[in-house]
Structures are given as structure tokens and as C-alpha cells.
N, C-alpha and C positions, 0 to 999 in steps of 0.2 A: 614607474621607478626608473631613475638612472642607469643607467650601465655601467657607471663608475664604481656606483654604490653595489650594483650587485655583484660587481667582479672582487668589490673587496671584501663584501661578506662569505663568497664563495671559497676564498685562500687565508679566511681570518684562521690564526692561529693563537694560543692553544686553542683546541676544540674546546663547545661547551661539553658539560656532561652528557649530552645526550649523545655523542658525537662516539659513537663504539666499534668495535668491531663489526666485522659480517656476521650473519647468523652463521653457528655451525654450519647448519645446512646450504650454505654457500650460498643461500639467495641475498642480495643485495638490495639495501633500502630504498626507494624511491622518495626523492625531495622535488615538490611542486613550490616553486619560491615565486615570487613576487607581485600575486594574483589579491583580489581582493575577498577576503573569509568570509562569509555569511555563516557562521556554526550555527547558530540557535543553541547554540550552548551560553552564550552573553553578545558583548557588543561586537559588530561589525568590524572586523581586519584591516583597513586597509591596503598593507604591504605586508604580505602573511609569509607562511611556511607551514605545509603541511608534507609531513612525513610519515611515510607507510612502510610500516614492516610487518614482511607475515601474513598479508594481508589486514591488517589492522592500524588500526592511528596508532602514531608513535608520539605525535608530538604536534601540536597545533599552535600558533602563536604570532608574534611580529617577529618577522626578518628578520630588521635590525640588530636583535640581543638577542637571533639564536642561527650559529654557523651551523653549515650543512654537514652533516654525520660523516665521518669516512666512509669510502666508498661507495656511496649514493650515486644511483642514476638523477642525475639533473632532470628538471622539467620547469624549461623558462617557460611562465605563465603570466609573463607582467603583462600588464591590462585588462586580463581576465578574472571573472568571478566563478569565487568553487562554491558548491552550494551541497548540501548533505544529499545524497541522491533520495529522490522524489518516490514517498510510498504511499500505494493507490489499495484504497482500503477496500473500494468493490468495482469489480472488474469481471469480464467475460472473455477474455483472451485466452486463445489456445482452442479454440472449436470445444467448449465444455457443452457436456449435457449434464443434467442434473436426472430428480424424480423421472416417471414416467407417467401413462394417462389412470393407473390401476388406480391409487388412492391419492387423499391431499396431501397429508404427512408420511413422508419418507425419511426420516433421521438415519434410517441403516445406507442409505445410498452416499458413496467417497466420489468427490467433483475429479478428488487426487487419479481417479481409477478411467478419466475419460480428457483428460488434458493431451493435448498434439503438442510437446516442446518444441515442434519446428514447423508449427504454423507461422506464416509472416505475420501476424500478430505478433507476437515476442517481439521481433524484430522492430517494429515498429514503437514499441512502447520503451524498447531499450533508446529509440532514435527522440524519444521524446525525453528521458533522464529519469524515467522510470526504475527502479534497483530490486524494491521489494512490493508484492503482489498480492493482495488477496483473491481470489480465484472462486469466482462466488458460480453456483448454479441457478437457473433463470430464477424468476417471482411468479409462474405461475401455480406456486403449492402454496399453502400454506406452510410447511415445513418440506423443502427441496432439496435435502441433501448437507453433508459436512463441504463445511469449504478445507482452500490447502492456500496455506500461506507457501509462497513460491518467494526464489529468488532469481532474479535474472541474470543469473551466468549462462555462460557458452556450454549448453550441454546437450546431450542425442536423446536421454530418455527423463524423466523426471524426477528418480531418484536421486539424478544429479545435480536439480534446480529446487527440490522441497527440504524447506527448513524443518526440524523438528524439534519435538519438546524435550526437556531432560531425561526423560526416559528411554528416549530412542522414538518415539510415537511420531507422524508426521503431523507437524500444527497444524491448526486451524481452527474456525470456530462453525457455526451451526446457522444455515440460510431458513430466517421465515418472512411470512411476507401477509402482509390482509390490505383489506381493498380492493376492487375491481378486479385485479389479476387472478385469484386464486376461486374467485366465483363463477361456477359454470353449471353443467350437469350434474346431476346425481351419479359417482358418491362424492362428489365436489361441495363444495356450500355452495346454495343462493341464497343467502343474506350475510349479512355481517353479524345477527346475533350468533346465527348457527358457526361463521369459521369461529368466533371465539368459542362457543360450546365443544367444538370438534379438538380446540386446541388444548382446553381446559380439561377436558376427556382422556389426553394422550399423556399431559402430564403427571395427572390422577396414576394412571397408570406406569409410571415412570418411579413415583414414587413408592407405589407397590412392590415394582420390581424392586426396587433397589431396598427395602425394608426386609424379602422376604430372602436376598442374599446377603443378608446381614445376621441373618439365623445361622448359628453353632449347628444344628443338627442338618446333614447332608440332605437327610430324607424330604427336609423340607425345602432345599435350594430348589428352588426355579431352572427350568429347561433355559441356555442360552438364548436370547434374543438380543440380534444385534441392533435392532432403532431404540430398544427400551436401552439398550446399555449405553448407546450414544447421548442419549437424554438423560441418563445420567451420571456424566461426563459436564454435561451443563446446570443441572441440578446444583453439583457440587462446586462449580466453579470453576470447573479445568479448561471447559470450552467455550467461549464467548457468542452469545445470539445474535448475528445483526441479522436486523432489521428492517424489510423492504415499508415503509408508511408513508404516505402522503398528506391526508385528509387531518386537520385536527382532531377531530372526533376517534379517526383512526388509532392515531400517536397516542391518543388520552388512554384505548383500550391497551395497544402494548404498556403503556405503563400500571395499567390494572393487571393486568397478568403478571409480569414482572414482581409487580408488589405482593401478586397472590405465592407466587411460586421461590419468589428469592432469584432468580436467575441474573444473569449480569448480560446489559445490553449493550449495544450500539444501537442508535435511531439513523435507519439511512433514507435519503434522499429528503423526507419530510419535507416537501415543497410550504405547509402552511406551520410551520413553524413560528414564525414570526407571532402568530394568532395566539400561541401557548407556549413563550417563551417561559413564564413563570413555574411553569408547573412543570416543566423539565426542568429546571433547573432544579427545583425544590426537589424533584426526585434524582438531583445529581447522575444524571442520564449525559453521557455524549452522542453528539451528534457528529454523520457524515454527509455533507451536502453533494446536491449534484448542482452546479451552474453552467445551464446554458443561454449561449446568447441570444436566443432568439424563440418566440414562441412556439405554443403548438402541442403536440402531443395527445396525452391524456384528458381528459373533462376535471379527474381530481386534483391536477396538477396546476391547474388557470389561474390559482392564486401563489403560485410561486414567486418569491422576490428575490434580488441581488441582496435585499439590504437584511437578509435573513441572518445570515452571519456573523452583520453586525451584533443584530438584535441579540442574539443568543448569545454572543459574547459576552455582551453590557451588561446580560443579564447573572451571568457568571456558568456559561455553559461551555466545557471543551468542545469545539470546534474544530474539523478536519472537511476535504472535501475528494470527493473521487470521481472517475470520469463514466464507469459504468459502461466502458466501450463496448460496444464499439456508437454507446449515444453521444459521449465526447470521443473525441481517436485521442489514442494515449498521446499520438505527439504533438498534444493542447493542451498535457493536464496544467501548466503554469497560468494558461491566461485563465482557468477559475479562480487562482487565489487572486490574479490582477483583478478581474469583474468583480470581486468580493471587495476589494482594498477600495474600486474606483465608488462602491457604492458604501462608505466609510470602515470597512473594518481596516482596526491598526495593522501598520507595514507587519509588524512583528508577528502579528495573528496570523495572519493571510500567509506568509511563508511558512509557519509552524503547520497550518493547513493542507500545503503538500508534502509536510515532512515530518516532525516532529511530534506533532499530536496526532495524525494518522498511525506514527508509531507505537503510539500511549495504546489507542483501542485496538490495536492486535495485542497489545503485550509485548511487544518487543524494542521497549524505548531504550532498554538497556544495550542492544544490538545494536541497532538502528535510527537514524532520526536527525540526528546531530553530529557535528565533527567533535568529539572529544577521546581523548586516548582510553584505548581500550575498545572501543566501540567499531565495528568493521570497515574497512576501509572502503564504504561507499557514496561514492560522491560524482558531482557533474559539474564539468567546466564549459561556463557562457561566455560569449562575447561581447555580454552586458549587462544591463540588473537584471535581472530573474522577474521583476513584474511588469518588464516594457515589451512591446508587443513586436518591437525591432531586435529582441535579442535572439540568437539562438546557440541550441546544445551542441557543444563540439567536439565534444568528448563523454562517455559515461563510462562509470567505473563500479567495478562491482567486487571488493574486496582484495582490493590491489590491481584486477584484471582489467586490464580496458575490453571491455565490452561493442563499445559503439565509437567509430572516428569520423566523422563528418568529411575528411580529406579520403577514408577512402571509398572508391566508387561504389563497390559493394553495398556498404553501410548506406553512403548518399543516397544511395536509390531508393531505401525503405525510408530515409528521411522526407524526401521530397517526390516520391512515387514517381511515375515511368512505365515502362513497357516492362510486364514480367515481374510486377514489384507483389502486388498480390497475389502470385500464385507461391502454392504453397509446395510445387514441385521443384518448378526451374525459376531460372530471372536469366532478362537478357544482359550480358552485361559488355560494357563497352564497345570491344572488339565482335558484338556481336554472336558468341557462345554463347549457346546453354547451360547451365551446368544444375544438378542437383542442390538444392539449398542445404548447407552445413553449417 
């Protein structure tokens, strides 16, 4: 953009409407002017204007026919692309543990209760333009615990970074997993009929429970049990199942459960997807893809494809993808949706992928996802398009907060790693100090 052009948008008077006072509270608007919008809320910006108040969008739009609000802190951003800050649907960040080796299914176990907010993880996922988090516990149960939808602000304990639901409750949804992972020793499955039987078995009684605290008379309520009442919490539809599958055959049985039970899923990683695009669809299932670029792994995993995402799209599947760090490091998750795109899914898709439709399968598209007013002021400024493998994050924001600055060393260092960058005590930093990580 010119400099002519934005110094006279900068001093246009009269203000537009949107153009008010400070808040009571004396915080002062922040205007990011002249950068290029990618919202995912419609078409591409150009020469935008995104204003934050309160932490929240105030105003998203073209520059040109919208002056900057009174008393705004300026942010020349001309050149740069904003992009709705990147939410990663499964994720292992923050040293989580899940279940442990007693049983397969653990639905009483909170990931929320084993999270480190100041592991260099965080940091790193912030450096990647990471905002919102889901916070899964490992795939070796069959059912391993609730997850905690997180958010990536600057904070010391977790209280301070876990979103929650309307009631006060901390989000999230409910880790199961079949396939190789969860088969072991006795009292573990070794087959796949048995993890389904084992699964089918937990649910049976899920709905017990929750039938026999549905009784008017006291005498006959059920003793509390906390994994029957988390299960049904998904039963009901409060808490969302994702789902560790691979194998088609795998992915066919979660959608047999699914349909036995009524629960509401995510399908995660499904490397053979591609193989039953149909029949996910038919059962209006979303998917979370993991892409990496390079083989290896698992034996169930060998029929993974890039062009998986397509497939499932064409086919009329929500589509999202996540990095399942530390198998992608969060400050990669952009080049899955580029892998996704270079192997045809549309540009549009492929972005919604690290953002928008990732939002949808938490539930929080209303929150997060997109730039549109009302919705939190999360977002990340590149210093190119978001699917070129030359750009990078230079900023992330996390509800107004700058979170991550590429200019400063601190931050640098967890971007592009160094001496002291993984440790989750000290980092060395410039001048050679230690210091405690804050």
C-alpha cells in the first residue's frame, strides 16, 4: 500500500461510525491497517483493517472506507498477511500424561490435571501461530482420559490458559483410540473384536448409569462414579469423542459404535481414509488429518496419502488437520495444509484446515476460527501467504495479547531453536544469562 494513501486514511475525518471513544476502562483500541485479511469468514482482503477491542474484533474490512477509530494504537502491517490464529485439534504439548497401565478405559482421568503451562512446548507452538489447543492424552487406551481445550496465552498455571464451557466446566472432549496402540496384555485387548467388545461393554454401562440417576427416588441413585459420568457427558452430547483410527476397517468400527451409541465424533489421524471416503461422509463424520512428509512410522499407517483431504472433501467431508506434536513440532502446523493444497485440496479448504474447521470440531467456531467481529481477537501476522514454505509467523496474538514476536530474542529462540531452547527450566539468552523461563 502507499504511504500517501495510508497517511490519508489515518487523518480522514469525520470518523466512520466505528471510529468511538476509549473504552471506559481506558484500554485503547488496537488498528492493524494495511496487511493482507485472509478471514475465512469470505474473500481475501487485500488492504484490510483489523481492529481489536477488549480483546475481540471490532471491525474487519478494506482500509480504504474504514478510518482508524480514535485513539487507536497504530500497527503498520502493510505487506503482511493476518491470518485467524491456527487451532490444532490434537496435540500433546505441555508434558501430558493421560490413563495409566491398570485398565484400557479411563474416562475419569483430566489431561487438564497433568498439563506443565511452562514447558517449551507452549512456546514453541505459540512461535508456530498456534492460539487454540486441544490437549489430547496419548492413544495407548482405548479410552485415555478427557481432553482440555487450551488457549495459548501468557500464563503460570492452567487455570489461566483453559477455556471453558457455559457453565463454568473446563472444555473439552473425550480421547479414544483402536488399532495396534491400545492392544497389549491382559487387562488390555489383543484383538480388535475384543477392544470393540470392551468398548461396547463401558458404554452399556454408561447408559445404566445415567438411566438409574434419572430415578425420582434417592434410594435408588447410584453411588457417584466419575468415568460413568464422564461418559455420560458424551452420551449426551456435551463432550466430543475424538478419535485415534487408522486402518479402514478401524474407522468403519468407530462409526459402528458411534451409530450404536449416538455419540458425536471427530475421526483423527485416519491415514486410510481415502479407501472409505463414502461412508464417512454418509455418516457425516469430520475428519482430523495428520500430514507428514515423509514416510515411516506405523505398519497401519503405510497407506496414508496427501491426497486424503482432497478425497474427503470432494466427497463432502469436514476436513481439519493437526500436528499431534510433538510427530509434526507445532511450528509446522501451516506446511500440512500447504501438503494438503499441493496434493489438490482447494486453497480455501486447506486454510479452513488450520483454522476454521478445526474450530467447528471443538465447538468453538463461534469463538474462534475466523476474523469476524465478535469473535476473539486471535490471529497471526506472516510475511507471506500462509501456504509458501518461504513465509514465516512474526507475530501471534492471542486476544488482543501479543503472545509471540519474532524481533524478540527470547521468543526467536523458541522459533528457530539454539542453545537452552528446550529446556523447560532456563534458556540461554543473548548476553549469555540464564534465567528461569516466564
Amino acid at each position: 500500500m502507499q504511504t500517501a494513501l495510508l497517511a490519508a486514511v489515518l487523518l480522514a475525518v469525520p470518523l466512520h461510525a466505528l471510529a468511538q471513544e476509549r473504552a471506559q476502562d481506558g484500554a485503547a483500541p488496537q488498528a492493524f491497517v494495511g496487511a493482507r485479511l485472509v478471514t475465512l469468514a469470505g474473500a481475501e482482503i487485500e488492504n484490510g483493517i483489523l481492529v481489536v477491542r477488549d480483546g475481540v474484533i471490532a471491525y474487519v474490512g478494506p482500509l480504504e472506507r474504514t478510518p482508524v477509530p480514535a485513539g487507536a494504537v497504530i500497527h503498520d502491517v502493510s505487506g503482511r498477511t493476518i491470518l485467524p490464529g491456527l487451532v490444532d485439534t490434537h496435540s500433546h504439548i505441555g508434558a501430558v500424561d493421560g490413563g495409566d497401565r491398570s485398565q484400557p478405559l479411563q474416562p475419569e482421568v483430566r489431561v487438564l490435571d497433568s498439563i506443565d503451562v511452562l514447558d517449551p512446548s507452549l512456546a514453541r507452538a505459540r512461535a508456530g501461530g498456534i492460539t487454540t489447543v486441544n490437549v489430547m492424552p496419548g492413544s495407548g487406551h482405548l479410552l485415555s482420559g478427557q481432553t482440555a481445550y487450551i488457549k495459548l496465552r501468557k500464563g503460570h498455571t492452567i487455570e489461566e490458559l483453559a477455556m471453558r464451557n457455559p457453565d463454568g466446566t473446563p472444555a473439552g472432549g473425550i480421547k479414544m483410540a483402536n488399532g495396534t496402540n491400545s492392544r497389549r496384555d491382559p487387562p488390555f485387548p489383543g484383538t480388535r473384536a475384543k477392544s470393540a467388545a470392551l468398548v461396547r461393554e463401558k458404554y452399556v454401562a454408561a447408559q445404566e448409569y445415567a438411566r438409574k440417576l434419572a430415578d425420582p427416588d434417592p434410594k435408588k441413585q447410584p453411588e457417584r462414579d466419575l468415568g460413568l459420568e464422564a461418559l455420560g457427558e458424551v452420551l449426551s452430547g456435551k463432550r466430543m469423542v475424538h478419535h485415534h483410527t487408522h486402518r479402514h476397517d478401524d474407522i468403519l468400527t468407530v462409526l459402528r459404535l458411534r451409530e450404536e451409541f449416538g455419540f458425536r465424533v471427530v475421526l483423527h489421524h485416519v491415514s486410510d481414509a481415502w479407501k472409505v471416503a463414502d461412508e464417512i461422509a454418509a455418516a457425516k463424520v469430520p475428519c482430523s488429518l495428520i500430514v507428514i512428509d515423509s514416510p515411516g512410522g506405523k505398519l497401519e499407517a503405510r497407506d496414508m496419502r496427501w491426497e486424503s483431504a482432497r478425497v474427503l472433501s470432494e466427497a463432502g467431508v469436514d476436513v481439519c488437520f493437526h500436528t499431534d506434536d510433538p510427530i509434526t513440532d507445532s511450528r509446522l502446523f501451516l506446511r500440512s495444509a500447504a501438503l494438503a493444497a499441493r496434493a489438490g485440496l482447494a486453497r480455501d479448504k486447506a486454510l479452513a484446515g488450520v483454522t476454521l474447521a478445526g474450530a467447528r470440531m471443538l465447538d468453538l467456531a463461534t469463538r474462534v476460527g475466523s476474523l469476524e467481529v465478535g469473535k476473539d481477537a486471535d490471529f497471526v501476522i506472516l510475511d507471506g501467504d500462509p501456504l509458501s514454505v518461504y513465509a514465516h509467523v512474526l507475530e501471534t496474538w492471542v486476544e488482543g495479547q501479543k503472545v509471540f514476536d519474532l524481533n524478540d530474542p527470547r521468543d526467536r529462540l523458541f522459533a528457530v531453536g539454539g542453545v537452552g531452547a528446550g529446556s523447560p527450566r532456563a534458556l540461554s539468552c543473548c548476553e549469555g544469562e540464564e534465567e528461569e523461563v516466564r
